[in-house]
C-alpha positions, 0 to 999 in steps of 0.5 A: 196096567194092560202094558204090565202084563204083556212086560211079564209075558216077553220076559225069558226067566230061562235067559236072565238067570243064565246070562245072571250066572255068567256074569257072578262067574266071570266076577269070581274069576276076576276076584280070584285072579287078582288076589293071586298075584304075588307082592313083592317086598318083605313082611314086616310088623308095625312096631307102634302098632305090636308095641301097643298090643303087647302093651295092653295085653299085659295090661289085661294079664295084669288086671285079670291077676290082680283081680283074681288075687284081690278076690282070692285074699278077700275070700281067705279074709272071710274065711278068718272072719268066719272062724274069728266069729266061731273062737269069740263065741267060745271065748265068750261062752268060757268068760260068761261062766266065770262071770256067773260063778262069780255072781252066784258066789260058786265054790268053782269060781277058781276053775272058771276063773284058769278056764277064761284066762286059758281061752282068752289067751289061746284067742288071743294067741289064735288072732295075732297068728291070722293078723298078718294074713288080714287088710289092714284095719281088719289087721289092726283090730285084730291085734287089738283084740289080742291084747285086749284078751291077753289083759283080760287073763291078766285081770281075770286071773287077779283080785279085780273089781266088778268095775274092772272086770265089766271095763273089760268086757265092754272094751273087747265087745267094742272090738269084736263089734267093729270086726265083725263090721269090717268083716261084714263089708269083705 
């Protein structure tokens, strides 16, 4: 160990960083002075090469609209969906008490009766308006419900029996569940 310490004595740190400055100098000026030579001939692209670029950047311009427009149609579905949920409560509401001044005999059974009819076919008219704006099946449901509707009022505003009238019913419930369902899966 004694050979160490007189290593470290004999070492001039002054002359090893001038002689380490000297030479990352004369390795700049060599790097500069080759990269600043001219090259001859004439830039040309790789057309394989600016072929497949162009190529996948309007794959990625494709991919980025099409997402955004997929995300902008289901937004738009939920908001249908949202206000088909708002149109079936009042529809049902208006349907509910008809059935009631039905039940209790009521001399307004009449004017319940034109109230129902009357919302179920602006319900109807209000889901086949929207049916063209919606995904397919929800599309299909919705138009299926309009009828339902428009055949409800028919009912409604005849001499009907109480079967024809709860067959109804449970057939729009059934229609109403199944879109809120598919609603529920935008």
């Amino acid at each position: 160990m004694k050979g160490w310490g007189k290593i470290n004595k004999e070492i001039n740190y002054g002359r090893v960083g001038a002689w380490v400055s000297i030479g990352s100098i004369a390795v700049g000026l060599s790097v500069i002075v080759g990269c600043s030579a001219a090259v001859t001939g004439s830039a040309v692209p790789n057309e394989s090469q600016a072929a497949a670029y162009q190529s996948e950047v309007s794959i990625s311009v494709a991919a980025a609209s099409s997402s955004k427009a997929a995300a902008d149609a289901a937004e738009a579905a939920f908001t249908i969906c949202e206000e088909a949920v708002s149109r079936s409560k009042n529809d049902v509401v208006a349907f509910n008490a008809y059935v009631d001044a039905g039940n209790r005999g009521g001399t307004d059974l009449r004017a319940e009766a034109s109230t129902a009819a009357s919302s179920a076919r602006d319900t109807a008219s209000w889901f086949d308006s929207v049916s063209g704006e919606l995904p397919a099946e929800l599309s299909r449901l919705f138009d299926e419900l309009a009828a339902n509707l428009r055949s409800s009022a028919a009912v409604i505003e005849s001499d009907h029996s109480a079967d024809e009238i709860n067959s109804m019913s449970d057939a729009s419930n059934s229609i109403r569940k199944s879109i809120f369902d598919e609603c529920g899966s935008l």
